[in-house]
C-alpha positions, 0 to 999 in steps of 0.5 A, a space after each residue: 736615823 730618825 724615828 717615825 714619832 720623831 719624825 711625825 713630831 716634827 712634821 706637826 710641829 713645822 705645819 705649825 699643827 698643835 698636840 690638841 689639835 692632833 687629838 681632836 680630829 684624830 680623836 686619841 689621847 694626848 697621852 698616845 700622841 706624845 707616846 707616838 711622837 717620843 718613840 715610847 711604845 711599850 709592851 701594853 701597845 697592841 701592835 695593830 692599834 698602834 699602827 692604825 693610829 700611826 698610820 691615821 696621823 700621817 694621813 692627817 699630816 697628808 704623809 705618804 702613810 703606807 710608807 710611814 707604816 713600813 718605816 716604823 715596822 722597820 724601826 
């Protein structure tokens, strides 16, 4: 099973789209983007502000979001 952040990863990485560049238009951190991308959700993580930021990153990505979403609630 791939995992949501596993899985925006390498979305990112194959639209040859930068962690930087992902911090720019997202405006976050490079700390929760690797967060997200490593599947690190720990329990300081307000639950609907992780999934806002998932939820923006797949629609930078131009992913299907409402189905990223339901995946990573589902994980």
């Amino acid at each position: 099973m791939v995992f949501i952040g596993e899985y925006l990863k390498n979305t990112r990485i194959q639209k040859k789209i930068t962690t930087n560049q992902v911090c720019k238009n997202l405006n976050i951190s490079k700390y929760l983007v690797k967060q997200i991308e490593e599947d690190k959700f720990n329990k300081d993580f307000n639950n609907a502000y992780l999934t806002g930021h998932i939820r923006t990153y797949a629609k930078f990505l131009d992913l299907d979001d409402d189905e990223v979403v339901r995946k990573f609630k589902i994980q």
